[in-house]
N, C-alpha and C positions, 0 to 999 in steps of 0.2 A: 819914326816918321821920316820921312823921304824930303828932303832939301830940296826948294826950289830950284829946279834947272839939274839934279843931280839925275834924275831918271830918265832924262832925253839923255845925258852922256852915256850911262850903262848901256842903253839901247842903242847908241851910236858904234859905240865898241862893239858889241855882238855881231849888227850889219859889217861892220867894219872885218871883224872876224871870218863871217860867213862867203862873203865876196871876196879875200885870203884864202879860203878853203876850197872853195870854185876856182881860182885861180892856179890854186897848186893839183885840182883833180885833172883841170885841164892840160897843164904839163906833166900831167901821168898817162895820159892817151884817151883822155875823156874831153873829145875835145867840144864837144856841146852842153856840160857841165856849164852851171850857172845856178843861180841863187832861186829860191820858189818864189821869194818876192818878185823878183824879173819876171819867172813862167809861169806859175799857178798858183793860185791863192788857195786852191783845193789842198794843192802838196803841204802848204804851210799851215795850212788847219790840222793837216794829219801831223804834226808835229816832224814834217821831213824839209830840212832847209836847202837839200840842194835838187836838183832835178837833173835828169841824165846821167848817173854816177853808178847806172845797174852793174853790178849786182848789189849796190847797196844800196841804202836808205839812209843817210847822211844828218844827225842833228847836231848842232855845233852852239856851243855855249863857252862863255869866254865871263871870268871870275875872279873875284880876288882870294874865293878860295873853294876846297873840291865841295860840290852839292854833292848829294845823293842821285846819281843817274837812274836809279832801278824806275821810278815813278814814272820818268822821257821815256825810256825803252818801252815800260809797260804800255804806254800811249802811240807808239810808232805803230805800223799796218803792220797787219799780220796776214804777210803776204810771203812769193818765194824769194823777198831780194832778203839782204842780209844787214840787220838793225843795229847800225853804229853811233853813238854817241860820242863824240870829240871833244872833251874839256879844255883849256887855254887857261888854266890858272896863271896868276899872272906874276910873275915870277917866282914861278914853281917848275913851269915846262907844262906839256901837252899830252892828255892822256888820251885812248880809247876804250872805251866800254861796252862789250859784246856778250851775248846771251855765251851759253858755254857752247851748245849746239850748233849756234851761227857761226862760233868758232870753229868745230871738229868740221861742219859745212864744208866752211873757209878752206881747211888742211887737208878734206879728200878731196875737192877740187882742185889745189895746188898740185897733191901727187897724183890721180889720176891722170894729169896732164905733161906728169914728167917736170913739172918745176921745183919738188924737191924731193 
């Protein structure tokens, strides 16, 4: 059972996470990245918490320990960006979760382009 006042806090933390995660897309060259709460309540139905971050689909989750992402991903659009899950365990460090293909995706785009 869930403590009074304890699941606005979890909930705080994740916004909290999510507007971090926009923040750091934006100093990666995404500079109209932002939260789906901010831009579309559609994107955040589709389980994608940031908006403008193409080519990916961004879900961020922040924990006291690792969930199972397959279940998030399996719920992300299945579309042509590319379906990432961000975990934030919390004092564990930060992981990413990606299909295998979104991955291999990911690497001939990189080398097609000459970036590695």
């Amino acid at each position: 059972m869930i403590q009074k006042g304890k699941g606005k806090g979890i909930r705080k933390r994740g916004n909290n996470y999510e507007v971090l995660l926009a923040k750091e897309f934006r100093d990666m060259g995404f500079p109209d990245c932002c939260t789906s709460r901010y831009e579309s309540k559609r994107k955040d139905d589709d389980k994608v918490d940031l908006c403008f971050s193409e080519p990916f689909n961004i879900q961020a989750k922040c924990k006291n320990n690792y969930g199972n992402p397959l279940p998030v991903l399996a719920e992300m659009p299945a579309d042509e960006n590319i379906n990432v899950v961000i975990n934030k365990i919390v004092n564990k460090g930060e992981f990413v979760t990606m299909s295998k293909m979104d991955f291999y995706k990911m690497v001939i785009s990189l080398k097609n382009n000459g970036l590695i």
